[in-house]
LOMAR-774162 format. One line per 5 residues: number of its first residue (from 0); for each residue y, x, z of C-alpha. Coordinates in pm, 1 decimal. Last residue first. Example, Ala and Ser with C-alpha at 12.3 -4.5 7.8 and 13.67 -1.06 7.14 Angstrom:
<nodes>
1) -106.0:1367.0:714.0 | -450.0:1230.0:780.0
</nodes>
This chain:
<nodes>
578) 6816.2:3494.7:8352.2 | 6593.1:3709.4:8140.7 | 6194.8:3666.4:8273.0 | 5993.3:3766.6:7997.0 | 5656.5:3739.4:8043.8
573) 5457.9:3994.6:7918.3 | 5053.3:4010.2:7815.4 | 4748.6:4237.1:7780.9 | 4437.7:4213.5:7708.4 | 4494.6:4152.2:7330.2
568) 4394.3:4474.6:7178.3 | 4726.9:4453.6:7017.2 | 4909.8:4353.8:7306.6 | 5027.2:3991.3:7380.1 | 5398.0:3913.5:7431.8
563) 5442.5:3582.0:7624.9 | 5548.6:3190.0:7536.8 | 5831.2:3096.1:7604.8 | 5966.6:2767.9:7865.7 | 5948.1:2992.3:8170.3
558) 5770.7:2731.5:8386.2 | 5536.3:2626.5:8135.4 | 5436.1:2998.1:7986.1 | 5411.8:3135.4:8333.1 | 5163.5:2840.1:8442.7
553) 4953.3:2862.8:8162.9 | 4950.5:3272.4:8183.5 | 4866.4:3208.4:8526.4 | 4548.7:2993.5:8368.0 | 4422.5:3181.4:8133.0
548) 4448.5:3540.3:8275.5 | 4079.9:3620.1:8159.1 | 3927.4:3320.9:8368.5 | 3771.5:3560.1:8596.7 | 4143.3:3759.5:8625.6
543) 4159.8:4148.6:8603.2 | 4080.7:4201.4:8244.6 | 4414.5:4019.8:8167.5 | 4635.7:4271.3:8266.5 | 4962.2:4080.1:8325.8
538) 5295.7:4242.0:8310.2 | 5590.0:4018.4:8464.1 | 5981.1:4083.0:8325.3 | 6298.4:4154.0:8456.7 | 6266.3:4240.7:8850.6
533) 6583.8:4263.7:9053.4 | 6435.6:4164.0:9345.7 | 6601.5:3799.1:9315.4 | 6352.5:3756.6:8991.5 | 6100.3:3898.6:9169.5
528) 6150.0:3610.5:9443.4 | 6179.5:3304.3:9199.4 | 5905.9:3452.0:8962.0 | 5653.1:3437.7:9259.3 | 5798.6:3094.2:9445.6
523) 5768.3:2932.6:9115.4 | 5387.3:3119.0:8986.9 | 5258.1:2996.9:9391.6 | 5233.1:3295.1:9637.9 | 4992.9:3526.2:9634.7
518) 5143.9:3800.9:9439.1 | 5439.0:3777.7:9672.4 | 5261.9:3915.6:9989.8 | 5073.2:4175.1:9795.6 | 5391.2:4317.8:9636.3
513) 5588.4:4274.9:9974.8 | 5290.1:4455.1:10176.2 | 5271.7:4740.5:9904.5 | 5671.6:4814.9:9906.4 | 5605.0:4838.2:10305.1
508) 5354.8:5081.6:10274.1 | 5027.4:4984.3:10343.0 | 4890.4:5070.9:10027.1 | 5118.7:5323.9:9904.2 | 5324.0:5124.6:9586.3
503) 5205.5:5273.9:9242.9 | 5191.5:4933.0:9026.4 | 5595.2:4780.5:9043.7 | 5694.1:4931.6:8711.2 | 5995.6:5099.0:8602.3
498) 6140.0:5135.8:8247.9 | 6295.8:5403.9:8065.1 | 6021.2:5637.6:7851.2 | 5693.0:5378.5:7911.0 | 5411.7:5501.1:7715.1
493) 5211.2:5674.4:8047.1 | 5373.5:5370.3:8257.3 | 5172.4:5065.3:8137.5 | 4843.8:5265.4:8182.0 | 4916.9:5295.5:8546.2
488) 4750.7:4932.3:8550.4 | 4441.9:5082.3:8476.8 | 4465.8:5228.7:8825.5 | 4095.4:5154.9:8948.4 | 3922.0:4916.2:8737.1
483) 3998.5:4606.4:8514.8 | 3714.3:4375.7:8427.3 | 3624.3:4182.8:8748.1 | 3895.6:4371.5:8975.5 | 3660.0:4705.2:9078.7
478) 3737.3:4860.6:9381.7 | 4052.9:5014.8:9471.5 | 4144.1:5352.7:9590.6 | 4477.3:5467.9:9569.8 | 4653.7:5222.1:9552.5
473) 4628.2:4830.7:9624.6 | 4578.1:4602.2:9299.8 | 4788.1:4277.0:9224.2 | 4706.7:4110.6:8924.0 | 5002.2:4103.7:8797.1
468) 5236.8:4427.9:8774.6 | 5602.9:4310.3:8830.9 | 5851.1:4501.8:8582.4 | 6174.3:4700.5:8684.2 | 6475.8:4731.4:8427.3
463) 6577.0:5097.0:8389.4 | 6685.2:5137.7:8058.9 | 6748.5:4770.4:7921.2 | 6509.5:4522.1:7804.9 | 6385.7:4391.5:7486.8
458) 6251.8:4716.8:7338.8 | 6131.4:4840.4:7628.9 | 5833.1:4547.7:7589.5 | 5741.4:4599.3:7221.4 | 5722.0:4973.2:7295.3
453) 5483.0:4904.0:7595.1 | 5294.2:4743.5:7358.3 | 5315.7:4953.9:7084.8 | 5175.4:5236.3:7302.2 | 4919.8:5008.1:7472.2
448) 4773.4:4965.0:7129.7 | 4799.3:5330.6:7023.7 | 4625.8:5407.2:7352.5 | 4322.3:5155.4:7308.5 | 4295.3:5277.4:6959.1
443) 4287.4:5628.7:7016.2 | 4003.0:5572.8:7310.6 | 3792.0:5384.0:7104.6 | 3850.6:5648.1:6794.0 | 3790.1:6000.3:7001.7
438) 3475.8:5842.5:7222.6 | 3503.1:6169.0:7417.0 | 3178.6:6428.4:7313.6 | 3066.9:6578.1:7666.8 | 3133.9:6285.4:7906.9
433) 3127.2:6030.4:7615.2 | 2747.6:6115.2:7594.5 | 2640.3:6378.7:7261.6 | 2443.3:6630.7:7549.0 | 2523.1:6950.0:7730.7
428) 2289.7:7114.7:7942.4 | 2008.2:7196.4:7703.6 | 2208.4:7237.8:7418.3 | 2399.0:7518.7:7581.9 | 2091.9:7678.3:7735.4
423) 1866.1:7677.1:7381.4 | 2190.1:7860.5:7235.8 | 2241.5:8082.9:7493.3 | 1831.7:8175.8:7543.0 | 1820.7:8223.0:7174.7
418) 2120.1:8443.0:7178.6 | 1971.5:8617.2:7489.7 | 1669.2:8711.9:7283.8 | 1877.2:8829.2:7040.8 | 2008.1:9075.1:7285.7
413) 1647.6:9161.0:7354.7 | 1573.1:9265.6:6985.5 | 1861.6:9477.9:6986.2 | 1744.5:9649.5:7258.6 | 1390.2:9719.9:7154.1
408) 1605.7:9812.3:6826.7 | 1764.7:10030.5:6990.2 | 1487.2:10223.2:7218.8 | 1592.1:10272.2:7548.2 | 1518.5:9944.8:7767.2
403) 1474.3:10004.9:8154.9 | 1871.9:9851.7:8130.4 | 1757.1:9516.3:7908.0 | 1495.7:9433.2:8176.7 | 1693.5:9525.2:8546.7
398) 1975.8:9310.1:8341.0 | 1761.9:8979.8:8312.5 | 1636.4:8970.6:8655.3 | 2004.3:9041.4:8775.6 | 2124.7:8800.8:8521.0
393) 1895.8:8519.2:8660.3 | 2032.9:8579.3:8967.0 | 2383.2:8547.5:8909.9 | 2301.1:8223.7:8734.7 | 2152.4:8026.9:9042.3
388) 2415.1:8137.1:9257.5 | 2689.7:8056.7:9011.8 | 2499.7:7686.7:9012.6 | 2517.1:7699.6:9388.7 | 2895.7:7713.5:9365.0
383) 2890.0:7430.9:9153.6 | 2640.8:7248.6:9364.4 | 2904.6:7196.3:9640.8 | 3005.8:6887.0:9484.5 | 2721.4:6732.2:9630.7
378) 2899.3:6748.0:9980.2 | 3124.3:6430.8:9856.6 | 3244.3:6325.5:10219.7 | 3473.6:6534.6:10371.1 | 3702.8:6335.4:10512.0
373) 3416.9:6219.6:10727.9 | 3583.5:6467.8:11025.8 | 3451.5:6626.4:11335.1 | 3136.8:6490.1:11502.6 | 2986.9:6257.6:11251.4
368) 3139.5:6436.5:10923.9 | 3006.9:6794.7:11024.9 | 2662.1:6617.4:11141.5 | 2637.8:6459.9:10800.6 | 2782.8:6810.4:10667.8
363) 2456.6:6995.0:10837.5 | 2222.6:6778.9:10636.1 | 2064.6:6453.4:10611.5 | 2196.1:6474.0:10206.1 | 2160.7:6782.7:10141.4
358) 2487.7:6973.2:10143.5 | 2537.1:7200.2:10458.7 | 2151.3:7290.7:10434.1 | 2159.0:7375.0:10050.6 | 2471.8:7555.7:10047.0
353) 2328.1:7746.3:10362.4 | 2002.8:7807.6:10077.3 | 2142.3:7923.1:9823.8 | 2422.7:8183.2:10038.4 | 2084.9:8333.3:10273.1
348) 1910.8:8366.7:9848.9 | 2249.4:8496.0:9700.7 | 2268.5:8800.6:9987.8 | 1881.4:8902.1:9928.5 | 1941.3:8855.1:9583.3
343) 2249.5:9099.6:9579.3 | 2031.9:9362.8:9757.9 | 1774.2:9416.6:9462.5 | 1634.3:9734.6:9523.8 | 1598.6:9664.6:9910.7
338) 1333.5:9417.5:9845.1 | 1305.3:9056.3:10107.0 | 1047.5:8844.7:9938.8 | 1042.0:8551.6:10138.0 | 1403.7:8405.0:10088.5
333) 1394.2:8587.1:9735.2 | 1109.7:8349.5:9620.1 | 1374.4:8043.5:9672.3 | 1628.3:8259.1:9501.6 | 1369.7:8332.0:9205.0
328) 1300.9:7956.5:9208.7 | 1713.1:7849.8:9208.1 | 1780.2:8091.9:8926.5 | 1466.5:7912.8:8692.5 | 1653.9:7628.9:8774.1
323) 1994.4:7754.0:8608.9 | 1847.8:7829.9:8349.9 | 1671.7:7494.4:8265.3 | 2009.3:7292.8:8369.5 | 2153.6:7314.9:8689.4
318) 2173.9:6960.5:8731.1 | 2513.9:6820.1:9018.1 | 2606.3:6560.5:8792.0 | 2370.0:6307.5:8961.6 | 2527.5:6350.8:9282.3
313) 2833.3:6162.2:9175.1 | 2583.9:5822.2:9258.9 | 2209.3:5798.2:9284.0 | 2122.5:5732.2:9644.4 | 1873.1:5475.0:9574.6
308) 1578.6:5526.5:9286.3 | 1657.2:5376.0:8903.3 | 1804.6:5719.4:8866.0 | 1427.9:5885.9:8837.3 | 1329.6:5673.3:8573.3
303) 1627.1:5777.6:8338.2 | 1592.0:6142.1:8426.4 | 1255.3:6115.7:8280.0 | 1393.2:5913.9:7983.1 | 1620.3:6143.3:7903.4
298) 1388.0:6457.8:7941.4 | 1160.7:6266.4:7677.0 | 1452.1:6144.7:7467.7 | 1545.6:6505.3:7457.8 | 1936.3:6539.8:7390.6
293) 1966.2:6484.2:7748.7 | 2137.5:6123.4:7866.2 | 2107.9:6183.4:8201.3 | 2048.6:6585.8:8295.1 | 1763.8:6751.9:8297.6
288) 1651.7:6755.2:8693.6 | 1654.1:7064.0:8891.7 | 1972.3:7018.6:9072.5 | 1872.1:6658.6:9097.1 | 1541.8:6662.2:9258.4
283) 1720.4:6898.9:9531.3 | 1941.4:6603.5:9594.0 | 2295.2:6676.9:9736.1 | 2510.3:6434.8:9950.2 | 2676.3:6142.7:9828.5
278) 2523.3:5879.7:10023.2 | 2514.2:6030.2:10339.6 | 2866.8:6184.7:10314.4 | 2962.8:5860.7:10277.5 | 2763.2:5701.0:10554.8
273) 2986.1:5919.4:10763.1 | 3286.3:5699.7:10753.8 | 3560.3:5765.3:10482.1 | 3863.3:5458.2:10419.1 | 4137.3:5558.3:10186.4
268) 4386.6:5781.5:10274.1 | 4621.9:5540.8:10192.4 | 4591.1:5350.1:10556.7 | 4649.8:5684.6:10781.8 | 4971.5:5604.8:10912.1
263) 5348.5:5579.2:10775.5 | 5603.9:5807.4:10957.4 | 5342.9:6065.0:11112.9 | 5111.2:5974.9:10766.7 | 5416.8:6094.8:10542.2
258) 5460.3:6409.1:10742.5 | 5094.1:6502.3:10729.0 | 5076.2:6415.9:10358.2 | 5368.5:6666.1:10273.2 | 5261.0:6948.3:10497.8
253) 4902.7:6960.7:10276.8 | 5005.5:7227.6:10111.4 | 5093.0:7428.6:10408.0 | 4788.4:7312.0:10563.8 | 4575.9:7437.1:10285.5
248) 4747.2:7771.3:10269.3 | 4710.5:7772.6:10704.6 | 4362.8:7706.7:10649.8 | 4269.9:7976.5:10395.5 | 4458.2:8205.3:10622.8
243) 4169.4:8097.3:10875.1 | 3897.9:8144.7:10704.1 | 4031.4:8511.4:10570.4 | 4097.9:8657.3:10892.4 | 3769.7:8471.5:11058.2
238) 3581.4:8636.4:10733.6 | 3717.3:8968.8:10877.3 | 3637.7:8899.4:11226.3 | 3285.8:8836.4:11215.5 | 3125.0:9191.2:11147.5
233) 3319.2:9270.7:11479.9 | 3001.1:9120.2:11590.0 | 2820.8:9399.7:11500.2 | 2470.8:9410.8:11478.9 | 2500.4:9581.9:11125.9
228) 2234.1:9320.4:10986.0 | 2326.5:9043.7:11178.6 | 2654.6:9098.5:11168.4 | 2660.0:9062.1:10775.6 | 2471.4:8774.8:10793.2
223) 2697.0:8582.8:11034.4 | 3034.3:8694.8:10797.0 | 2868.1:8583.9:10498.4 | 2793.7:8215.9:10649.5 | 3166.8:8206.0:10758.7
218) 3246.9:8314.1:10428.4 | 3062.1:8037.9:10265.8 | 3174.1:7751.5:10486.1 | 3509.4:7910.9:10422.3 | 3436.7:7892.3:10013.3
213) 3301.1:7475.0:10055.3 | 3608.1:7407.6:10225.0 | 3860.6:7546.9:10005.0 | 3639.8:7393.2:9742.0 | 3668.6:7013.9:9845.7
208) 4028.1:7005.0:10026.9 | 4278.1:7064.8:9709.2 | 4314.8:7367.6:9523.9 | 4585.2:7519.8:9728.1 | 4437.6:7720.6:9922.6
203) 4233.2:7840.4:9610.6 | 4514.9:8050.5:9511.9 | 4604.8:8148.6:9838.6 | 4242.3:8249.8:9937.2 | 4204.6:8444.0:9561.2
198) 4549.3:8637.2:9663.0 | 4398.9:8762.4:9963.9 | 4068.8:8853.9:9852.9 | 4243.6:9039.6:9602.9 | 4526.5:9227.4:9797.2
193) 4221.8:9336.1:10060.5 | 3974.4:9480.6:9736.9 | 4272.3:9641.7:9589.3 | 4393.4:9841.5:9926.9 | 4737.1:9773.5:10070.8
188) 4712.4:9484.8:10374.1 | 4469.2:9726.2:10549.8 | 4473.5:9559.6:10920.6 | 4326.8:9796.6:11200.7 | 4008.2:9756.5:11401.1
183) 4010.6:9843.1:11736.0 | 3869.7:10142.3:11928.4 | 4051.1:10391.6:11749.4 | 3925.2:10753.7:11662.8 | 3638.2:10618.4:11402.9
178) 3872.8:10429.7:11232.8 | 3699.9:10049.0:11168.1 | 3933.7:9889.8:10867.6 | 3989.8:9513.2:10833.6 | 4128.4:9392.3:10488.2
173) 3858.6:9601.0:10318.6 | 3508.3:9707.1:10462.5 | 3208.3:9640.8:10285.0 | 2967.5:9492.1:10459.8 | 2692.9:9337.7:10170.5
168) 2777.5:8982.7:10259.5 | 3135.0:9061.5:10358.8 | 3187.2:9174.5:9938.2 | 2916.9:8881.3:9837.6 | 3197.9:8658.1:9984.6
163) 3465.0:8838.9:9785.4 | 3282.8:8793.8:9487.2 | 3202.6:8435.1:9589.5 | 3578.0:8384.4:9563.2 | 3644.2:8498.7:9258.8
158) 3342.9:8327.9:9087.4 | 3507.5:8024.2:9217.2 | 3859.7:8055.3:9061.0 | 3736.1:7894.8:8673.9 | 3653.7:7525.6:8879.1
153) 3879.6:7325.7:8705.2 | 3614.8:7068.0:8633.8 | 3699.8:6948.2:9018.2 | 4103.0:6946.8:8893.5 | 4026.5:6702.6:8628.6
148) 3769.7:6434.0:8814.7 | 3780.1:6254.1:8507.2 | 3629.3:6581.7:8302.6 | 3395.1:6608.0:8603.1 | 3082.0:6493.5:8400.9
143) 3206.2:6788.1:8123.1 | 3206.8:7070.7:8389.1 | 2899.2:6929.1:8591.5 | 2731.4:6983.7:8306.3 | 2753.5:7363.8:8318.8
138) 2950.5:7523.0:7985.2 | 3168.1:7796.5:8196.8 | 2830.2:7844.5:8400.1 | 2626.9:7918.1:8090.2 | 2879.9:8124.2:7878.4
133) 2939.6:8367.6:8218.5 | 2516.1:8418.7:8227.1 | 2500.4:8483.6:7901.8 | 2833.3:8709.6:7889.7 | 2692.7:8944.5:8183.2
128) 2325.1:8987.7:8016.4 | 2534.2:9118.5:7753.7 | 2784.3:9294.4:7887.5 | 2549.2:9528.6:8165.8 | 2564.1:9391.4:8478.6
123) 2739.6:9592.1:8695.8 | 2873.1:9382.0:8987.3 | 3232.8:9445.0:8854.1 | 3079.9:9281.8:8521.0 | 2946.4:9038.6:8648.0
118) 3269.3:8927.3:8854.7 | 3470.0:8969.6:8537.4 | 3255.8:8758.0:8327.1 | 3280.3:8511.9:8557.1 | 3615.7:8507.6:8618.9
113) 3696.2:8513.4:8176.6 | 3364.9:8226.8:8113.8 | 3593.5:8050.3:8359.5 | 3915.6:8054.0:8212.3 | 3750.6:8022.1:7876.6
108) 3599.1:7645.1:7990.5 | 3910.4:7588.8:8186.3 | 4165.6:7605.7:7913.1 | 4018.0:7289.4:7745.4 | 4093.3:7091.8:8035.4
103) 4442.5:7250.1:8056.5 | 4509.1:7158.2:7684.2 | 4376.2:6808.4:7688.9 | 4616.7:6754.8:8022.1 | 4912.9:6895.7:7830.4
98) 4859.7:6715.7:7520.8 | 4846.5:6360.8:7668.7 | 5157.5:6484.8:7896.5 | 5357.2:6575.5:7593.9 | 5628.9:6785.8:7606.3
93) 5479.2:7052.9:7498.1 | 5495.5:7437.3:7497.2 | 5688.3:7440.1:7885.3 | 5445.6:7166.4:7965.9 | 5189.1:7455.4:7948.4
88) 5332.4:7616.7:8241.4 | 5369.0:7297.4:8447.6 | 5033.0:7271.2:8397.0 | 4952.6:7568.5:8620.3 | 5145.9:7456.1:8843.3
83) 4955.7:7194.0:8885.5 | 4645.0:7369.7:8939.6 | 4783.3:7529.8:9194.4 | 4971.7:7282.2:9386.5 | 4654.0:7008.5:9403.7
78) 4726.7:6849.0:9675.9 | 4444.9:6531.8:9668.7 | 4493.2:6329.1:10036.4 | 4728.1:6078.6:9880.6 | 5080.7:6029.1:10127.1
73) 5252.7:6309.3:9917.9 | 5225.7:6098.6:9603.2 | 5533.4:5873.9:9662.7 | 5507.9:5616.2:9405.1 | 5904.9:5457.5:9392.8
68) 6086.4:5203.4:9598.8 | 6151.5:4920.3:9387.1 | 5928.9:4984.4:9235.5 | 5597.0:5180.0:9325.6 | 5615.4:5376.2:8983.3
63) 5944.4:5483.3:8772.9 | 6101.9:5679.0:9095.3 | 5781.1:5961.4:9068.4 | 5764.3:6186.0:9380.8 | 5481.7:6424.3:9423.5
58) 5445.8:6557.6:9041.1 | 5735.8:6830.3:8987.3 | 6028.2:6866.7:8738.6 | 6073.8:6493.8:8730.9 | 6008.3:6403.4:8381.8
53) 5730.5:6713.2:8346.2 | 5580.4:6671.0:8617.8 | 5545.1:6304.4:8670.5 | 5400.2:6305.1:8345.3 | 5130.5:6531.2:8474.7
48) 5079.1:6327.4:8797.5 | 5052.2:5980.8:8550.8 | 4801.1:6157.7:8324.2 | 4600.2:6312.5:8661.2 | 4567.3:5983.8:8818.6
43) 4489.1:5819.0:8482.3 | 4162.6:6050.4:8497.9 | 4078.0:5909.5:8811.1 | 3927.1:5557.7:8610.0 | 4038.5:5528.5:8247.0
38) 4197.3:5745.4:7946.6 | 3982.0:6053.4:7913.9 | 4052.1:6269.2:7661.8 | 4378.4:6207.9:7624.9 | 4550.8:6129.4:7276.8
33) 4879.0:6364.8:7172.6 | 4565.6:6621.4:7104.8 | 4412.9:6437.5:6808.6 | 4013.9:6505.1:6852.3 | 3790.4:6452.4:6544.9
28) 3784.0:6855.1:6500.1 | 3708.5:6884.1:6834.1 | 3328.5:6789.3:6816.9 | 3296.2:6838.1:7187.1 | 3040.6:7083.2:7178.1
23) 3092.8:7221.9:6857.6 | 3468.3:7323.7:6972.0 | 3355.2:7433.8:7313.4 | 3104.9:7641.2:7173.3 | 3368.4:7831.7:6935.4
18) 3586.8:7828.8:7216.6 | 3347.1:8043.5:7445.4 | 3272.9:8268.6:7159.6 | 3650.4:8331.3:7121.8 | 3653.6:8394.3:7478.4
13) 3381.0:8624.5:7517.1 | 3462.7:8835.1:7211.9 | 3840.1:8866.5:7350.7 | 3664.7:8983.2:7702.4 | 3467.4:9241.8:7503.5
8) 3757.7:9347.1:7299.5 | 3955.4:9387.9:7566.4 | 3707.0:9558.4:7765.1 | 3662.7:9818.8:7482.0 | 4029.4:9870.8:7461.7
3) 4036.9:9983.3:7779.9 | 3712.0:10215.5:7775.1 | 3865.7:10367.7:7479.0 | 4212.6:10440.1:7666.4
</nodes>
């Protein structure tokens, strides 16, 4: 019972540490919760699939987007059942999306520092050492830079799954159990070790495309090395087990997007060709890099000068912080400096450096993505399994130190050690950018403006009146419109309680052709065929146009006869169509 409640404590002590962090970090205490974080860019994708959620009781079909035929989000390639389900949980406490998507965000840091620390401690590292390394990789700076890319920052299920890998690394048996009287292996479905590895494959199953893939490139990799060693090649088949009920979880999720594609095609995927996967693979420079904008001006600058080179895109949240790189040397030194003492380095330093050849840009997923798929095309994103890596071994160095220790005040002393190295870790990957401290008062005003806006505009028309969404904009995946950017026009529909709005059609659906068809015609012709679509009123986002809007607002304003509703901020306008 003792040893119970002391890993409650020490797991409560972890957490509440975490969220003290978190809170100086970000600089909560100017946050206000019905606000999102992050209001432009991907991180509207995740607002308008949370609201979804909660108004429609789940996020893939949404009848107030896409009119007149509704945003079906099966045909985008980015399933993400687990995670949303997740927020569907802590819809049930508010109602809010805004609050629910802050919430989840913030529940990933302790989430993680929680898996970690679990994983360390199962490994034996003693609590200490264990909570360092847990702290750091719950507070990496890929975590903030992601905060757009939600679900990616969700991350808190990977130290599962590398415990699992480090399982097949090191041989164990589980799932698949050699009897010495049988010639064949036989399925264990019943002991801990097989229920777990199970459960953390469904789980991450269904965690889109990126990480599922990353973990069976991993096990696969863990499977060869373990039948190397026991030159067995029935070393192979339990990571085959687990690879490919990984796949069938993914497919399964993914049933909805292979459906719609059979009916539909391929065209809202979104274009991928190898030179993606080119571009936005991994940079050793960058894992070892400070990051951009470091609290150093020195380290900032540095970083500064090195960006000005090519290939510099998502890759350049991929730094493993000071830590972190010290991880990546003893790994490196690991490869040559095999030791039987320390058999988890051995396994991490094989893992290091497959992440490393799959990733690098030139590397094995180039190949992957020229001879079987360029779906897979952001193979940078793999350095958040390399950063666990990285960390893990640094608490192995850490731990053989503090456990050769037996004098308490030696130890104390080397606990406070680790505080310093916390504290001096924290502040060396996190920094005061908008990533890691959201610009709380730009984005509050932006959203209270749009708010009243959008309040303005449901106001004067009836529950369920459609609006046309000028300038046109295909989705998903748009570049750039001079000053608007990718799905700012979903902005309309996170205030909107009644209405429906035309932005959200599947490019190359057949809503999509008519909305890009009609958006080109002359303002007469335009209103004349909306009008007969049942459409009440024309939204125009005035950051899209090079003229700001000036002259189609001219053109609405003479043929309507009244002039339109502006938005606070003034970049935004409404036409009025009535009869």
């Amino acid at each position: 019972m003792k040893g119970k409640l002391k890993t409650v404590f020490e797991y409560a002590g972890a957490v509440l540490l975490c969220l003290l962090i978190l809170t100086c970090v970000m600089k909560l205490w100017r946050a206000d919760f019905k606000t999102p974080f992050a209001y432009f860019g991907d991180a509207l994708l995740y607002s308008v699939g949370t609201k979804g959620a909660i108004e429609q009781g789940w996020w893939l079909h949404n009848p107030h987007l896409g009119a007149p035929s509704g945003l079906k989000y099966e045909a985008y390639p980015a399933i993400e059942n687990f995670h949303f389900l997740l927020i569907k949980l802590i819809s049930w406490f508010t109602a809010d999306h805004a609050s629910t998507l802050n919430l989840f965000y913030l529940l990933t840091f302790p989430l993680t520092v929680i898996s970690s620390l679990y994983v360390l401690r199962y490994l034996r590292f003693s609590y200490p050492v264990a909570l360092l390394a847990s702290l750091l990789y719950a507070f990496l700076p890929y975590h903030f830079f992601r905060s757009y890319h939600l679900f990616l920052a969700a991350y808190y299920l990977l130290p599962l799954m590398i415990l699992v890998v480090l399982w097949i690394c090191s041989g164990e048996q589980f799932l698949i159990v050699q009897r010495d009287n049988t010639r064949w292996p036989k399925l264990d479905l019943k002991s801990r070790k097989s229920i777990f590895s199970i459960a953390v494959c469904a789980m991450l199953g269904s965690c889109g495309i990126y990480y599922p893939f990353f973990s069976c490139f991993l096990l696969l990799i863990a499977g060869v090395t373990a039948a190397v060693y026991r030159r067995s090649i029935y070393a192979l088949m339990l990571p085959g087990i687990l690879i490919g009920f990984m796949s069938v979880v993914v497919l399964i999720n993914y049933l909805p997007l292979i459906q719609y594609q059979r009916a539909h095609g391929t065209s809202s995927t979104g274009a991928r060709s190898v030179v993606d996967a080119e571009i936005m693979g991994l940079k050793i420079t960058q894992l070892l890099l400070p990051i951009g904008g470091h609290r150093l001006p020195s380290l900032g600058q540095l970083k500064y000068r090195y960006n000005l080179g090519p290939l510099v895109n998502e890759n350049d949240t991929a730094s493993l912080g000071v830590v972190g790189s010290v991880g990546f040397m003893i790994l490196l030194f690991a490869l040559f400096y095999r030791t039987a003492a320390f058999p988890i380095l051995n396994d991490l330093s094989i893992l290091n450096l497959s992440a490393l050849l799959l990733a690098t840009i030139g590397g094995f997923g180039v190949l992957f993505a020229l001879l079987i798929s360029p779906q897979i095309r952001a193979y940078n994103r793999i350095s958040v399994f390399i950063a666990f890596f990285c960390l893990v071994a640094v608490a192995q160095t850490l731990d053989v130190f503090y456990k050769r220790l037996k004098a308490r005040k030696t130890q104390l002393g080397f606990i406070l050690m680790l505080g310093f190295v916390l504290v001096a870790g924290v502040y060396d990957q996190t920094s005061t950018t908008f990533f890691f401290v959201p610009e709380y008062d730009n984005i509050k005003n932006e959203y209270q403006s749009d708010r009243e806006f959008v309040g303005d505009i449901e106001a004067s028309l009836p529950a369920g009146a459609m609006i046309f969404q000028l300038p046109y904009m295909p989705f998903p995946e748009s570049p750039p419109l001079h000053k608007m950017f990718d799905h700012d026009l979903f902005k309309a529909y996170l205030h909107s309680k009644s209405l429906r709005w035309s932005y959200g059609a599947i490019n190359g659906d057949s809503a999509d052709l008519w909305q890009r068809s009609v958006a080109a015609k002359p303002v007469t012709e335009l209103v004349e065929e909306i009008s007969r679509a049942g459409f009440m009123g024309i939204y125009v986002n005035r950051d899209g146009y090079a003229d700001g809007g000036a002259q189609l607002e001219g053109e609405l304003t003479s043929f309507l006869g009244t002039p339109p509703l502006v938005s606070r901020k003034g970049n935004l306008v409404f036409f009025k169509l009535g009869d």
